[in-house]
Jmol script that loads the backbone (N, CA, C; Angstrom):
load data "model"
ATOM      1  N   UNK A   1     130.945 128.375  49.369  1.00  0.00           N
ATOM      2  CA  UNK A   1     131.395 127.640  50.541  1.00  0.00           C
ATOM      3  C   UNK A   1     132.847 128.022  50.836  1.00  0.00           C
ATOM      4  N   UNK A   2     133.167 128.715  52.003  1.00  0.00           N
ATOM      5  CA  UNK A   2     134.382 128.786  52.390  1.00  0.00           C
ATOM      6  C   UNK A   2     135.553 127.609  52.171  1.00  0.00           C
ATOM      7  N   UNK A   3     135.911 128.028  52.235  1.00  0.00           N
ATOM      8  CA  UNK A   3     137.844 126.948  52.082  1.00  0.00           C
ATOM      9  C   UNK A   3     138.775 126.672  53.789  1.00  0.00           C
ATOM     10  N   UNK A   4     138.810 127.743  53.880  1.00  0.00           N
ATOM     11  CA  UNK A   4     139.432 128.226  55.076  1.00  0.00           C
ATOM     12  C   UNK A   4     138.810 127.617  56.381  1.00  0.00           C
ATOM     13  N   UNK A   5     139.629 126.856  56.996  1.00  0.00           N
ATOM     14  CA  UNK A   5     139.378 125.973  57.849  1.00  0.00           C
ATOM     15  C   UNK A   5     138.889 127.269  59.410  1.00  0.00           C
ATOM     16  N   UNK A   6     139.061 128.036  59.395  1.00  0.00           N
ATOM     17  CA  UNK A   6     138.323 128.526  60.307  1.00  0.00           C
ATOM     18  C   UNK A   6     136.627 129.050  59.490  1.00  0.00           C
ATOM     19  N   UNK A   7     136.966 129.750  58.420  1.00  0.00           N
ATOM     20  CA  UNK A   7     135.606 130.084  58.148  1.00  0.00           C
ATOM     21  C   UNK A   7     134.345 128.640  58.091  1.00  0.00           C
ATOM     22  N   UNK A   8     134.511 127.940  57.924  1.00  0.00           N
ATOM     23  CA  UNK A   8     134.085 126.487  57.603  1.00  0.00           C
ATOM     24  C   UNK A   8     133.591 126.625  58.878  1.00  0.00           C
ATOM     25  N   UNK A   9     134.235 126.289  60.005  1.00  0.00           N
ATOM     26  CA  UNK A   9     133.867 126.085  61.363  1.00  0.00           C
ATOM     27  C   UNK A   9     133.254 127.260  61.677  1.00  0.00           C
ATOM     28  N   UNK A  10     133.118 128.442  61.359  1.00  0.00           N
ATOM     29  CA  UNK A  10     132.492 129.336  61.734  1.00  0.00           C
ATOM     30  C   UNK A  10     130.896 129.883  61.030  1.00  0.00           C
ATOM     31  N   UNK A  11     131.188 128.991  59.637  1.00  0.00           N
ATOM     32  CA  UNK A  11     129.460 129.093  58.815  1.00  0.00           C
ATOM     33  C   UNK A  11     128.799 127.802  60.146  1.00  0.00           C
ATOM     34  N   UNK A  12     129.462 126.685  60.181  1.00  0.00           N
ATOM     35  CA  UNK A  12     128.579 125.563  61.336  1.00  0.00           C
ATOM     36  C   UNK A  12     128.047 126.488  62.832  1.00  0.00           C
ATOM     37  N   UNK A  13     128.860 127.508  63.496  1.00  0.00           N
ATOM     38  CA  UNK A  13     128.407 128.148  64.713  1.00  0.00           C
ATOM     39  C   UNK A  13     127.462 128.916  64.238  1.00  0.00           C
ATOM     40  N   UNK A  14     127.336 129.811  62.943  1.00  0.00           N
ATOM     41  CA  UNK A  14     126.496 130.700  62.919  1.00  0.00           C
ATOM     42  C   UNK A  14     124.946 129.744  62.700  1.00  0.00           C
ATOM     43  N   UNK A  15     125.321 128.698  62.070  1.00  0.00           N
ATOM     44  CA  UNK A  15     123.958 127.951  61.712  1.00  0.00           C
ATOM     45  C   UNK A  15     123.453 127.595  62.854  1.00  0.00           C
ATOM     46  N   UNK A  16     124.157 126.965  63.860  1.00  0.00           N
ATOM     47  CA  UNK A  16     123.418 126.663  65.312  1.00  0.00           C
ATOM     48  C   UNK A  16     122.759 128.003  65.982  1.00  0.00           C
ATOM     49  N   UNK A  17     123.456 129.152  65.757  1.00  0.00           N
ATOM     50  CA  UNK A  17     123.287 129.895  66.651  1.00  0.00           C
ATOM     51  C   UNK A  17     121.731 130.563  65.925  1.00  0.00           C
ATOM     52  N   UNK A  18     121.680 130.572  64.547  1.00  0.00           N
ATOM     53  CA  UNK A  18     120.534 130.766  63.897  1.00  0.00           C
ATOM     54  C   UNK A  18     119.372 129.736  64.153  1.00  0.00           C
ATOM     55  N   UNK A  19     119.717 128.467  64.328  1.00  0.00           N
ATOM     56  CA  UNK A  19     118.825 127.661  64.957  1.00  0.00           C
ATOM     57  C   UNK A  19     118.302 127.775  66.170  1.00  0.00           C
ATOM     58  N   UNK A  20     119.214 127.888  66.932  1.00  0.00           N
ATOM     59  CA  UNK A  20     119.118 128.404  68.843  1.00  0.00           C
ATOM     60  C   UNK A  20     117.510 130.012  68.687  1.00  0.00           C
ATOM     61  N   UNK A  21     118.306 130.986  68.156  1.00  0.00           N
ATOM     62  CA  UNK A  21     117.889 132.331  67.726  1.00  0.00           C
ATOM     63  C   UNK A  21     116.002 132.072  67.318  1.00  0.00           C
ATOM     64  N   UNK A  22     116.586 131.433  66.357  1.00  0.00           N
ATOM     65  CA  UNK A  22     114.748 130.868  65.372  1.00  0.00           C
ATOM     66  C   UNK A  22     113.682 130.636  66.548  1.00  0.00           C
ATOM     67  N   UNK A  23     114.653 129.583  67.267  1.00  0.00           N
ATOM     68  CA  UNK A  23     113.573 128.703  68.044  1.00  0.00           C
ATOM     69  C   UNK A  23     113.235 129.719  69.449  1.00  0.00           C
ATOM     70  N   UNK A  24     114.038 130.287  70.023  1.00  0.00           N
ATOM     71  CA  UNK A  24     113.886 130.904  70.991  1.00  0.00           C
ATOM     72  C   UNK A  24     113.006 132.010  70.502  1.00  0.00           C
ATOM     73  N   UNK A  25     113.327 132.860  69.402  1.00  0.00           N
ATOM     74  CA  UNK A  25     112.114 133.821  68.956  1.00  0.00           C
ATOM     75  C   UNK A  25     110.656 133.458  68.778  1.00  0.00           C
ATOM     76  N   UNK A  26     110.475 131.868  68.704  1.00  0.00           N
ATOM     77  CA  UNK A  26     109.536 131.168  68.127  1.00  0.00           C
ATOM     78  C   UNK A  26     108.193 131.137  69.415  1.00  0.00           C
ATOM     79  N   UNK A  27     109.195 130.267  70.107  1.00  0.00           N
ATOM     80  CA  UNK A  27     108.476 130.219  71.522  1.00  0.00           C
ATOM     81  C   UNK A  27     107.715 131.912  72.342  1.00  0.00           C
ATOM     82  N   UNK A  28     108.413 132.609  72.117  1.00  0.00           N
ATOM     83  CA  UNK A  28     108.243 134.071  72.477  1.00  0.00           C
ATOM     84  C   UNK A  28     107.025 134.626  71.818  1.00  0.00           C
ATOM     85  N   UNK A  29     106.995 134.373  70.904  1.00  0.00           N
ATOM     86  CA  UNK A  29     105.692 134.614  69.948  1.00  0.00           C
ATOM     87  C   UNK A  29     104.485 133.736  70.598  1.00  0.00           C
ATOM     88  N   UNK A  30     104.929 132.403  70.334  1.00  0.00           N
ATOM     89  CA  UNK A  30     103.656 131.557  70.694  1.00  0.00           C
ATOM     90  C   UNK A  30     103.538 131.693  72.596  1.00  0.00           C
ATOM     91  N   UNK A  31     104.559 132.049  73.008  1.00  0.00           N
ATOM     92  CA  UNK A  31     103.505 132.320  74.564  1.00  0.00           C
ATOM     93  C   UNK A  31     102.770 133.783  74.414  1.00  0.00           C
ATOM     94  N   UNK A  32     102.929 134.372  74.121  1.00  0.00           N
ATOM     95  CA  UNK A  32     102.375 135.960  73.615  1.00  0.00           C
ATOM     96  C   UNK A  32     100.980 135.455  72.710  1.00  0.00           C
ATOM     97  N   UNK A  33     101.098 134.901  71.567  1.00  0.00           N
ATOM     98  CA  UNK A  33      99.694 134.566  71.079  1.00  0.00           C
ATOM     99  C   UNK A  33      98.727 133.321  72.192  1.00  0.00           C
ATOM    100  N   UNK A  34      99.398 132.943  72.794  1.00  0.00           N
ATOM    101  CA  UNK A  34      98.640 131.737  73.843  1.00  0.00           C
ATOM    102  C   UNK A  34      97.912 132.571  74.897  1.00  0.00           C
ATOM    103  N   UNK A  35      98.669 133.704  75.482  1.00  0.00           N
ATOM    104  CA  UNK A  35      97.809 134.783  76.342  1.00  0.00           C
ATOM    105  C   UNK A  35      96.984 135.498  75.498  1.00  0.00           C
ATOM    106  N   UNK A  36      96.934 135.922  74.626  1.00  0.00           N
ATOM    107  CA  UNK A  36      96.078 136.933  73.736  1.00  0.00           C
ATOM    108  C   UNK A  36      95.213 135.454  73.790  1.00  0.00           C
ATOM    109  N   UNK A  37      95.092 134.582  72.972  1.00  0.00           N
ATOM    110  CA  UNK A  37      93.750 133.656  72.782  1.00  0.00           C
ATOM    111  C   UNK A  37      93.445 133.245  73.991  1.00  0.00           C
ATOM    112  N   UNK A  38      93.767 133.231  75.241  1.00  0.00           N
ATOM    113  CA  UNK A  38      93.454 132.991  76.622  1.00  0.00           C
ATOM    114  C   UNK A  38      92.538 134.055  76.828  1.00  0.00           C
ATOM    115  N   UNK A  39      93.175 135.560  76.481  1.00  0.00           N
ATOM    116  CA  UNK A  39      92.527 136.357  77.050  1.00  0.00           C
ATOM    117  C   UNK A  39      91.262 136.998  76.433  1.00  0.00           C
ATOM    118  N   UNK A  40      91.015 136.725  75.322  1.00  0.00           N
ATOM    119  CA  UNK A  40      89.934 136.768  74.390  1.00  0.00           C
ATOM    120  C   UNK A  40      88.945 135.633  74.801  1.00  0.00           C
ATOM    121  N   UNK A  41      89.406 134.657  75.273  1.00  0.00           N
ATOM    122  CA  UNK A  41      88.170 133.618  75.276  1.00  0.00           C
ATOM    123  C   UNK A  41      88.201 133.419  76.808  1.00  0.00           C
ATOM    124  N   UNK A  42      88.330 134.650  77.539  1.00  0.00           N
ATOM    125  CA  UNK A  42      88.129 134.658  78.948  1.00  0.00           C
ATOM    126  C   UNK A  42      88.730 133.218  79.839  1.00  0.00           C
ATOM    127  N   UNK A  43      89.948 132.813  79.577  1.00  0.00           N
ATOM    128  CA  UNK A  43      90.004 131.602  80.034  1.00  0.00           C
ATOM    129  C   UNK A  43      90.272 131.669  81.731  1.00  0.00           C
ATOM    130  N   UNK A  44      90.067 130.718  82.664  1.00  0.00           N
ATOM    131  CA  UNK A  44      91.283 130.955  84.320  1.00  0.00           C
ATOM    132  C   UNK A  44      92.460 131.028  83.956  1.00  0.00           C
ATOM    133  N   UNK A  45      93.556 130.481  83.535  1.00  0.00           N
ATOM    134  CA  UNK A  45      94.947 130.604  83.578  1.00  0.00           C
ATOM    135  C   UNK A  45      95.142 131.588  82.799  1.00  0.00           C
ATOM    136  N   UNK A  46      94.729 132.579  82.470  1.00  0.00           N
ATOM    137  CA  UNK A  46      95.146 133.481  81.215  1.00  0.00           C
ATOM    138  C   UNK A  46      96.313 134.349  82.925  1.00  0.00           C
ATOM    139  N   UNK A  47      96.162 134.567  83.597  1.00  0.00           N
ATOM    140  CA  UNK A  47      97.192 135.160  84.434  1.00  0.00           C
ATOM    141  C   UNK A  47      98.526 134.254  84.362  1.00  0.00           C
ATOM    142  N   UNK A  48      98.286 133.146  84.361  1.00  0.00           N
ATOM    143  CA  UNK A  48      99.633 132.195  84.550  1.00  0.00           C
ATOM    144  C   UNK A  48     100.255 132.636  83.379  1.00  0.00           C
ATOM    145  N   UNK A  49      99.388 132.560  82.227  1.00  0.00           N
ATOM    146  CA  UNK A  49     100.057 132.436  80.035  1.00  0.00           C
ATOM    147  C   UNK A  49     100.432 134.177  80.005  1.00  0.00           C
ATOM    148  N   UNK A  50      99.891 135.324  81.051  1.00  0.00           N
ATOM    149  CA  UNK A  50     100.482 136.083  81.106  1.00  0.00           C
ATOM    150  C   UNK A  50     101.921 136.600  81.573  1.00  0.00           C
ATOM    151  N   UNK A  51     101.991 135.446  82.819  1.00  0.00           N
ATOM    152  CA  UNK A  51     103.564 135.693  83.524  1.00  0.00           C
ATOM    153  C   UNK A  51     104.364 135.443  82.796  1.00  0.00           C
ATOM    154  N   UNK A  52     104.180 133.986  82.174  1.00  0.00           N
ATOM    155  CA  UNK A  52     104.867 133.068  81.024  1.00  0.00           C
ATOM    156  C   UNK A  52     105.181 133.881  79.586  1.00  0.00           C
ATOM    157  N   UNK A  53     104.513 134.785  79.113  1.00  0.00           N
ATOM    158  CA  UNK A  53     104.453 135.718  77.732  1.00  0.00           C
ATOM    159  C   UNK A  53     105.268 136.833  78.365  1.00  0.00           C
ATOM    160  N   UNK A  54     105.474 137.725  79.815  1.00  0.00           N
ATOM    161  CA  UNK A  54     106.272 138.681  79.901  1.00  0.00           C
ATOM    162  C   UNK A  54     107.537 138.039  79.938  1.00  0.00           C
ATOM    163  N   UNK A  55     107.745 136.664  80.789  1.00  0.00           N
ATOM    164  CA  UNK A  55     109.024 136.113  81.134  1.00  0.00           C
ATOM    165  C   UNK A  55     109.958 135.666  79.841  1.00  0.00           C
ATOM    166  N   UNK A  56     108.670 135.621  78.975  1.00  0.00           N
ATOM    167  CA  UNK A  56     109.830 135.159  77.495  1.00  0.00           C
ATOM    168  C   UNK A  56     109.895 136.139  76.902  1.00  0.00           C
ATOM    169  N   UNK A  57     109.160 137.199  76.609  1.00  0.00           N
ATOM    170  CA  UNK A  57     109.544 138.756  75.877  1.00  0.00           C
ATOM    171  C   UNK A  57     110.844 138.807  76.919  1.00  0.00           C
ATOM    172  N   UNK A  58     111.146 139.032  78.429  1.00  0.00           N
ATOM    173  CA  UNK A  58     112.031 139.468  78.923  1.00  0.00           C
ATOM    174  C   UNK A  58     113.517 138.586  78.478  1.00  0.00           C
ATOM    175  N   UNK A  59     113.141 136.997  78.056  1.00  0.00           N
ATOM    176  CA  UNK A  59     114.360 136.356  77.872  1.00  0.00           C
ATOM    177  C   UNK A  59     115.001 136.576  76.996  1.00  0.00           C
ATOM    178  N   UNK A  60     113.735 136.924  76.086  1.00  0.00           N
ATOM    179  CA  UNK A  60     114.451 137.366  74.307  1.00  0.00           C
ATOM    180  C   UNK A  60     115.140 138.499  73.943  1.00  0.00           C
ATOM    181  N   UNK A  61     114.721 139.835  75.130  1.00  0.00           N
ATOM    182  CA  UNK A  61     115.340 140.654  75.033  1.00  0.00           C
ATOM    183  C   UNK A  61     116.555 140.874  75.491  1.00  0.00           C
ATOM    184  N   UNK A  62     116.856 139.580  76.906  1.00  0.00           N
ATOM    185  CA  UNK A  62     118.184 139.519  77.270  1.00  0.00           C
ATOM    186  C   UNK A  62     119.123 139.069  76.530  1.00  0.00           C
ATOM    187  N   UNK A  63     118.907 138.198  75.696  1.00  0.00           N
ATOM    188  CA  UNK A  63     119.472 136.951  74.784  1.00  0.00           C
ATOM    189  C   UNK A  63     119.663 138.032  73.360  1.00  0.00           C
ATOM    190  N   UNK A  64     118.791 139.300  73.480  1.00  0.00           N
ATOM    191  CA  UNK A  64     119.869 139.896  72.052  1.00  0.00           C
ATOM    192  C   UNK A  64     118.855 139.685  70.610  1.00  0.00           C
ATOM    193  N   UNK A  65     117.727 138.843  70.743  1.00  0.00           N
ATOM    194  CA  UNK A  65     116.738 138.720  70.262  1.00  0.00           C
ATOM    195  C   UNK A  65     116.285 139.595  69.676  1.00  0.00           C
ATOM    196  N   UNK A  66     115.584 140.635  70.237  1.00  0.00           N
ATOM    197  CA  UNK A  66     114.720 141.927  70.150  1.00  0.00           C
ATOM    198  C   UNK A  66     115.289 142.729  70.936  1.00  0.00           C
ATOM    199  N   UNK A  67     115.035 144.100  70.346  1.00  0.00           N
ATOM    200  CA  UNK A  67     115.573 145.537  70.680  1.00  0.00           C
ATOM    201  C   UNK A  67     114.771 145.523  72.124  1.00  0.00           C
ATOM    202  N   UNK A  68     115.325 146.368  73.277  1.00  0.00           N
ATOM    203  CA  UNK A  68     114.858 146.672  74.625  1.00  0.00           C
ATOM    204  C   UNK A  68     113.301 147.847  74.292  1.00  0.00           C
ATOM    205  N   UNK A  69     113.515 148.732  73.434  1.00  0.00           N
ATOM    206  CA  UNK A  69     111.617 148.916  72.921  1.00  0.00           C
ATOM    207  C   UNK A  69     111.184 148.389  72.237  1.00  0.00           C
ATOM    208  N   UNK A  70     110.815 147.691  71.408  1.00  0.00           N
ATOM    209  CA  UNK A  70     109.917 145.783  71.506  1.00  0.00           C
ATOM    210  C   UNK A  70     109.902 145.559  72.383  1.00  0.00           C
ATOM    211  N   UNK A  71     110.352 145.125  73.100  1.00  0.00           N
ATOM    212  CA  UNK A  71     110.505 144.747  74.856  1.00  0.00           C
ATOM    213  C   UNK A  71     109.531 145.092  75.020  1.00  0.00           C
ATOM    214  N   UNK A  72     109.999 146.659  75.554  1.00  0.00           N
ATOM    215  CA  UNK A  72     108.989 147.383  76.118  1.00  0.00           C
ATOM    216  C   UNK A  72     107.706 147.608  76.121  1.00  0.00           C
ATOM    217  N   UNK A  73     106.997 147.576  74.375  1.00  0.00           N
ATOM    218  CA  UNK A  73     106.105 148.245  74.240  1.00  0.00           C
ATOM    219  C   UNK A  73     105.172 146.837  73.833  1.00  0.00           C
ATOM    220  N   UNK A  74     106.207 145.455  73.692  1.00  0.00           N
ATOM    221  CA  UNK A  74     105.055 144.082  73.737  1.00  0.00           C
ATOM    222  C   UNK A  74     104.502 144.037  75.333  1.00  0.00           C
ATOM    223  N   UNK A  75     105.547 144.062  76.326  1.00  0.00           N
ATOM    224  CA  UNK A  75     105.115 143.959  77.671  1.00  0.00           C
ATOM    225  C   UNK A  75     103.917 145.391  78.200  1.00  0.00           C
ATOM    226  N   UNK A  76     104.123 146.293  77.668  1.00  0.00           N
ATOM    227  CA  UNK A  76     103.224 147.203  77.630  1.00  0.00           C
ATOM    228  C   UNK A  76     101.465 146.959  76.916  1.00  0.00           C
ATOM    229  N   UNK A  77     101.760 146.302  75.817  1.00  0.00           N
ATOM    230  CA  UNK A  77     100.409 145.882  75.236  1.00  0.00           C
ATOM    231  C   UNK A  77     100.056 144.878  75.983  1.00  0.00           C
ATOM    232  N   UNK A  78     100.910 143.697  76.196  1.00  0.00           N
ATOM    233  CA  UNK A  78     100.020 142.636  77.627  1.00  0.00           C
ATOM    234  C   UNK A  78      99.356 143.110  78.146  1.00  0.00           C
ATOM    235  N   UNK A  79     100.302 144.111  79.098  1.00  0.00           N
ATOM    236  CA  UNK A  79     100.010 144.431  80.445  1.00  0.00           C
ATOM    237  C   UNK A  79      98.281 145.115  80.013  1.00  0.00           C
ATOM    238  N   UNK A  80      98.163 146.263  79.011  1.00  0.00           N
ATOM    239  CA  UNK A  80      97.078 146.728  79.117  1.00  0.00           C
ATOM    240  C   UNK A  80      95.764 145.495  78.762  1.00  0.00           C
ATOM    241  N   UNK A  81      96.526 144.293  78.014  1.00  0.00           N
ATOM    242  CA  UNK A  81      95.331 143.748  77.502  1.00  0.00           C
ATOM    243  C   UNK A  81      94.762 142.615  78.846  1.00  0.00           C
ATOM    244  N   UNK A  82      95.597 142.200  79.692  1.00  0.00           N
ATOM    245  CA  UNK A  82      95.731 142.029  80.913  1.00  0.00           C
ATOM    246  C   UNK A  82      94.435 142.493  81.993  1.00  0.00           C
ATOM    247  N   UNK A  83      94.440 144.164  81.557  1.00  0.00           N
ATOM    248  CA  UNK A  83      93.110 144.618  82.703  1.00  0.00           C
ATOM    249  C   UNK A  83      92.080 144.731  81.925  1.00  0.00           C
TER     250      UNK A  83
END
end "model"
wireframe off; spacefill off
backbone 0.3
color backbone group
């Protein structure tokens, strides 16, 4: 455990920001597996759980999340599993 009154305050930001990080990666996953089981069990909204699964791959990749190919090549597997 740090001493140093800045490091102290700075293990508390990294923990939020690891919390923030967790959860936002979390969600990204589960709209991505919510279209895949949509789209396997032929559901109607599987187009909506598709917009929703590119829009959060795209947030995560803005946010620093995942590398821009992850990005790429999850929105690429949608898209094909899509047609």
């Amino acid at each position: 455990m740090p001493i140093i009154k800045s490091a102290i305050e700075r293990v508390k930001t990294n923990e939020k920001a690891q919390e923030r990080n967790a959860s936002q990666l979390s969600k990204m996953r589960t709209a991505v597996k919510k279209f895949e089981k949509a789209q396997a069990a032929g559901s109607d909204d599987a187009k909506e759980l598709y917009i929703n699964a590119i829009s959060a791959v795209d947030h995560a990749k803005s946010k620093g999340l995942i590398k821009a190919n992850k990005a790429a090549r999850d929105k690429s597997r949608l898209t094909k599993l899509a047609k």
